[in-house]
N, CA, C and O atoms as CSV, one atom per row, in Angstrom:
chain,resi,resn,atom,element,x,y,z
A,1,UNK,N,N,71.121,-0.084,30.760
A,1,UNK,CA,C,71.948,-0.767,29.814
A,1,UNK,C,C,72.616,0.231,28.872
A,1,UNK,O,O,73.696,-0.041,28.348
A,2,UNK,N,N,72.074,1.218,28.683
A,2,UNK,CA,C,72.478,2.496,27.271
A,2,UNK,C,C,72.307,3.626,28.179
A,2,UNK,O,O,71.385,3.581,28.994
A,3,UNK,N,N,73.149,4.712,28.131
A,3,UNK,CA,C,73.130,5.715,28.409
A,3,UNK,C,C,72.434,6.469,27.599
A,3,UNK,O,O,72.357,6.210,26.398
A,4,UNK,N,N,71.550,7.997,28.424
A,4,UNK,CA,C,70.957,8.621,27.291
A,4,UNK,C,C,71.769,8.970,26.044
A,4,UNK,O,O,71.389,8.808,24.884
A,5,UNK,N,N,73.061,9.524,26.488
A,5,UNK,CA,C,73.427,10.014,25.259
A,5,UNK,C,C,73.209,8.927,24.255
A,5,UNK,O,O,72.603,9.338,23.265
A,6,UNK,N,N,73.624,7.272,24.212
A,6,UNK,CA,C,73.547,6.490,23.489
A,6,UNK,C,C,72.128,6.546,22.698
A,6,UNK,O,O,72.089,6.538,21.467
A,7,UNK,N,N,71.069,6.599,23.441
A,7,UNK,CA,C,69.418,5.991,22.869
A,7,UNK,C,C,69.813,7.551,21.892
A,7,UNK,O,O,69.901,7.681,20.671
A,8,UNK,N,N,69.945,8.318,22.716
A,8,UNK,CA,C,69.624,9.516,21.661
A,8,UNK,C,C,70.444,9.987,20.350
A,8,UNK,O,O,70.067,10.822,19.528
A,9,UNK,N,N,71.745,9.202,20.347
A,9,UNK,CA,C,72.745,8.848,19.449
A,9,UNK,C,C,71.786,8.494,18.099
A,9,UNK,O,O,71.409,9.122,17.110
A,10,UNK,N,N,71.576,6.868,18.732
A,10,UNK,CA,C,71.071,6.062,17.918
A,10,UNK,C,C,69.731,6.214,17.739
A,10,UNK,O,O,69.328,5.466,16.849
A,11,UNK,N,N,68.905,6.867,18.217
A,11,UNK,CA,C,67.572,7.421,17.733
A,11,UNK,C,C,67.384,8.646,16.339
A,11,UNK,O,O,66.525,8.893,15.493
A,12,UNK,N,N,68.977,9.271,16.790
A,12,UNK,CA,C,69.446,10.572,15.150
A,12,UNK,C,C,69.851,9.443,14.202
A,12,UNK,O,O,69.760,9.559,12.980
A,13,UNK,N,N,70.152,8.711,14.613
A,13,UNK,CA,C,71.520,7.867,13.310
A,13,UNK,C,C,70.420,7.801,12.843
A,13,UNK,O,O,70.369,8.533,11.855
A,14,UNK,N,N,68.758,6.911,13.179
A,14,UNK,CA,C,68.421,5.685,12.687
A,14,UNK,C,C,67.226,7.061,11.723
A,14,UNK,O,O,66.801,6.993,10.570
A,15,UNK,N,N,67.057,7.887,12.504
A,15,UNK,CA,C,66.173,9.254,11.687
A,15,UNK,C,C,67.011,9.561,10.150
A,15,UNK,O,O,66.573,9.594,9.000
A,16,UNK,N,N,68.150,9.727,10.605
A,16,UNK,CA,C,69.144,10.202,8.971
A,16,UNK,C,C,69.086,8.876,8.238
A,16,UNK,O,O,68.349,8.755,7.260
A,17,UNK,N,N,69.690,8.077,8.590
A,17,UNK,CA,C,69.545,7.097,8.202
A,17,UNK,C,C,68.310,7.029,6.979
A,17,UNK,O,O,68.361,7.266,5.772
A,18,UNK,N,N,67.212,6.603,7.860
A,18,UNK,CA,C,65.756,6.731,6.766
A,18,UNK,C,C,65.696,7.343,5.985
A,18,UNK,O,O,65.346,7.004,4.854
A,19,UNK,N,N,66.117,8.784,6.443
A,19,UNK,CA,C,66.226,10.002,5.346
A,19,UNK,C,C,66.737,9.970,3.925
A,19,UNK,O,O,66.247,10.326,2.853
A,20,UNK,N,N,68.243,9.254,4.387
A,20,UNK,CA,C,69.107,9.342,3.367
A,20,UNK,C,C,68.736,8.188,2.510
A,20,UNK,O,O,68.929,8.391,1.311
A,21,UNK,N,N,68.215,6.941,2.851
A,21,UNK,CA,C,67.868,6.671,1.921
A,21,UNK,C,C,66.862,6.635,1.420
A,21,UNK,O,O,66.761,6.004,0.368
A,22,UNK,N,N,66.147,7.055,1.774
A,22,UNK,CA,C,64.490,7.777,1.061
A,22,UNK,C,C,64.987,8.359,-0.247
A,22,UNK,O,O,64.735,8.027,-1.405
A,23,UNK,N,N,65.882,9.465,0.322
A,23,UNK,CA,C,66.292,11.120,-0.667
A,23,UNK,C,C,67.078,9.753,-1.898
A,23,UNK,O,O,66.887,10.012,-3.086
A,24,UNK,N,N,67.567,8.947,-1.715
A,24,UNK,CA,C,68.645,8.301,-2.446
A,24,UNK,C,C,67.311,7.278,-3.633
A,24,UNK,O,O,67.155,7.255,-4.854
A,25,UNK,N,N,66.956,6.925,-3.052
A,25,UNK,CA,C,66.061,5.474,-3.705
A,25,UNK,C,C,65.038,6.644,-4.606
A,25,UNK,O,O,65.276,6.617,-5.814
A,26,UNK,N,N,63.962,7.638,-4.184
A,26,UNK,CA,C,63.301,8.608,-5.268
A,26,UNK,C,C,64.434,8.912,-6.306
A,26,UNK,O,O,64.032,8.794,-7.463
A,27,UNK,N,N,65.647,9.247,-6.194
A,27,UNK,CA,C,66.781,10.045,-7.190
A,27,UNK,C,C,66.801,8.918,-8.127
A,27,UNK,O,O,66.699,9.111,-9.339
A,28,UNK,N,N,66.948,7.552,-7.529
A,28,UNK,CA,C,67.805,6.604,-8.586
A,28,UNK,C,C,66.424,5.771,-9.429
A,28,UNK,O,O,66.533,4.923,-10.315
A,29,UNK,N,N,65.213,6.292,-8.865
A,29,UNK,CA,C,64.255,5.319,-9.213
A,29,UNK,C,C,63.768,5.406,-10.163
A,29,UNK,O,O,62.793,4.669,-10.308
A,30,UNK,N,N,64.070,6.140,-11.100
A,30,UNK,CA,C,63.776,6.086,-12.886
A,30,UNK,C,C,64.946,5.033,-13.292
A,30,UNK,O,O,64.724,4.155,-14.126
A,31,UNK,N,N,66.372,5.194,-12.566
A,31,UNK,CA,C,67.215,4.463,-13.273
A,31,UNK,C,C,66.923,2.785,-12.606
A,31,UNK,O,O,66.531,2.053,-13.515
A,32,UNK,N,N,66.981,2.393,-11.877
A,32,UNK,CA,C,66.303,1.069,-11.512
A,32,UNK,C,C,65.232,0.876,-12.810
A,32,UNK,O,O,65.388,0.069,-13.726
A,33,UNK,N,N,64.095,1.831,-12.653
A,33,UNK,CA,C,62.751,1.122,-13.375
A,33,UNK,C,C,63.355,0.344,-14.848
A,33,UNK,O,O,63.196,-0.780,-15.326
A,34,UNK,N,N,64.070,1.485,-15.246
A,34,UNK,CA,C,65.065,0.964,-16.952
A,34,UNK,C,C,65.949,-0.267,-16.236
A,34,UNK,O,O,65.515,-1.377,-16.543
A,35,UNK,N,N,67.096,-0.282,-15.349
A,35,UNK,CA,C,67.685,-1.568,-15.522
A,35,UNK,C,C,67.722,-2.751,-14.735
A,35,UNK,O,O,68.655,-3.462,-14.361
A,36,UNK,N,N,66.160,-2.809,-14.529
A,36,UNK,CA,C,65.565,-3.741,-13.447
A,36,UNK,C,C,64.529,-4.047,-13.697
A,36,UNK,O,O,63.706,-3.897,-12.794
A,37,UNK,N,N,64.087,-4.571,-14.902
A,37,UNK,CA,C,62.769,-4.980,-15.475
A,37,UNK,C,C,62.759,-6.459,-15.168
A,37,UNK,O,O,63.799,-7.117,-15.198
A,38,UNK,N,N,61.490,-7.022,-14.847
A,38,UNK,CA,C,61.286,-8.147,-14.854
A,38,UNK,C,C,62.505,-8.992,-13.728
A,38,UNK,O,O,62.994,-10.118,-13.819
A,39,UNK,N,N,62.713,-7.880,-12.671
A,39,UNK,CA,C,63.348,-8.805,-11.301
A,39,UNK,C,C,62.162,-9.443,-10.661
A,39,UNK,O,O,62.309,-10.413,-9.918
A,40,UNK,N,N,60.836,-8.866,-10.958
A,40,UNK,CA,C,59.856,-9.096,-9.912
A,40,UNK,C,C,59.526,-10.867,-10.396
A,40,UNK,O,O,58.451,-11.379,-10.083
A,41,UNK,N,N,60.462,-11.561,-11.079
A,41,UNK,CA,C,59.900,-12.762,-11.936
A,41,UNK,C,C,60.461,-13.081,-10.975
A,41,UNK,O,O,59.796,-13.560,-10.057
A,42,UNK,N,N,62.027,-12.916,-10.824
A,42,UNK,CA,C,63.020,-13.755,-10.003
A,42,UNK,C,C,62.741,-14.150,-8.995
A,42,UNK,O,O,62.709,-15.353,-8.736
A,43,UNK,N,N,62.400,-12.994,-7.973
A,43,UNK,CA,C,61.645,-12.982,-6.596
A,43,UNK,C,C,60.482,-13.924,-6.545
A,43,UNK,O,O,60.493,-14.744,-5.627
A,44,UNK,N,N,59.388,-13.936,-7.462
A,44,UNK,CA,C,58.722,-14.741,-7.692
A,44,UNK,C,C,58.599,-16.369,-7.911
A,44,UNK,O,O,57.835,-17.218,-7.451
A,45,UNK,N,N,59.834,-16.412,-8.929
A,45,UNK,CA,C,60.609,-17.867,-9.024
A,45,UNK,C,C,60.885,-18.208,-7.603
A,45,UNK,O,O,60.136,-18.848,-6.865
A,46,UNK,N,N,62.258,-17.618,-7.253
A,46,UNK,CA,C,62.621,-18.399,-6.054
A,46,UNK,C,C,61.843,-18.516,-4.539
A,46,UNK,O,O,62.020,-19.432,-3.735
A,47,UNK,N,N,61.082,-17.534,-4.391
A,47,UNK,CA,C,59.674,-18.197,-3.496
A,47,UNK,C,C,58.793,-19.449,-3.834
A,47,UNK,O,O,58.276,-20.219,-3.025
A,48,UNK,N,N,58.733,-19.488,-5.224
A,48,UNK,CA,C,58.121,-20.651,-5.723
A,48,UNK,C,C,58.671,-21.544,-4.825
A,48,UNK,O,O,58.207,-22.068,-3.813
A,49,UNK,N,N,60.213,-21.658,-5.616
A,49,UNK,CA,C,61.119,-22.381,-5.716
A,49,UNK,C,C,61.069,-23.254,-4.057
A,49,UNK,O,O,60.875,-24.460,-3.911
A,50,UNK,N,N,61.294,-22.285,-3.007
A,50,UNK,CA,C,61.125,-22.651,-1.514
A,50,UNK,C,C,60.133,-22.938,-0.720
A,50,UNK,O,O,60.158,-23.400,0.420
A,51,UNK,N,N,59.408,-22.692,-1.271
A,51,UNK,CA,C,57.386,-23.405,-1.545
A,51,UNK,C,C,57.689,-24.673,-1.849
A,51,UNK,O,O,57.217,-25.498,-1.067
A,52,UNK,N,N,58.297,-25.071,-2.697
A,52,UNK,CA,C,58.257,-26.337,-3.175
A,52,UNK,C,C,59.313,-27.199,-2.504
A,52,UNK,O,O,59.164,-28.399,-2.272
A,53,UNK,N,N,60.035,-26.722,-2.309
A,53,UNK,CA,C,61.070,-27.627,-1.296
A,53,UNK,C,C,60.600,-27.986,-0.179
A,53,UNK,O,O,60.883,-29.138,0.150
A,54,UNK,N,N,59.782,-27.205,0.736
A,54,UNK,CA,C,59.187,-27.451,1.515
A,54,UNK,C,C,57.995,-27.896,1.491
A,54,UNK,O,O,57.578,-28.073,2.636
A,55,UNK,N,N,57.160,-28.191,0.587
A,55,UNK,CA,C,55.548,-29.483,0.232
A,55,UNK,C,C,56.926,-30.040,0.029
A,55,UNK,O,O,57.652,-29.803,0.995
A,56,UNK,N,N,57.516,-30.724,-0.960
A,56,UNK,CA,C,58.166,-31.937,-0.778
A,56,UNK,C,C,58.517,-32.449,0.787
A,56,UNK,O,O,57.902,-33.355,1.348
A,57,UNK,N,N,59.569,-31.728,1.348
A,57,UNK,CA,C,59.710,-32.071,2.617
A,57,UNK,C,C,58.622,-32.821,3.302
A,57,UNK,O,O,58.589,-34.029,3.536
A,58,UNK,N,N,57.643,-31.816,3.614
A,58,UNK,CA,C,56.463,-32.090,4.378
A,58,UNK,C,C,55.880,-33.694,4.201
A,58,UNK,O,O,55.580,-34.485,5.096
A,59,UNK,N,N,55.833,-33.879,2.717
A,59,UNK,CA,C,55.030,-35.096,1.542
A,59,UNK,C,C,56.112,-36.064,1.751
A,59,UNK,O,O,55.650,-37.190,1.567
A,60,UNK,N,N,57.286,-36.103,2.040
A,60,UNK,CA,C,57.666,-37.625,2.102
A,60,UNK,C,C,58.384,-37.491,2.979
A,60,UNK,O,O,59.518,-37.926,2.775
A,61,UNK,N,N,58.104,-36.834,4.381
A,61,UNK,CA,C,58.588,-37.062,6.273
A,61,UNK,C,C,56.714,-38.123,6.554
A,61,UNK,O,O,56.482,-38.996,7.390
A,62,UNK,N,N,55.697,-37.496,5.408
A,62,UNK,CA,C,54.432,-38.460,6.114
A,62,UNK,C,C,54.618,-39.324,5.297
A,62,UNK,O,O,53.937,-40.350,5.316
């Protein structure tokens, strides 16, 4: 289906790839910690949030 050159293409991309954003996310990750406080609520909320849509669902299909 893929030629070697392809697998081995996309086996470098997906290596740099990781890399780069490894090297990128350590650099910026003091500046996130300052302007990203309290996202972990949000994430939290809206899982709630789809937790609960779904017990409802469930609670009045029986």
């Amino acid at each position: 289906m893929f030629s070697t050159g392809q697998l081995i293409f996309a086996a470098l991309f997906f290596i740099a790839f990781v890399i780069v954003i490894t090297l990128t996310y350590k650099k910026d990750k003091s500046w996130h910690k300052k302007n990203y406080k309290g996202v972990q609520w949000v994430l939290i909320s809206f899982v709630l949030f789809i937790i609960i849509l779904f017990m409802i669902k469930y609670f009045l299909k029986n």
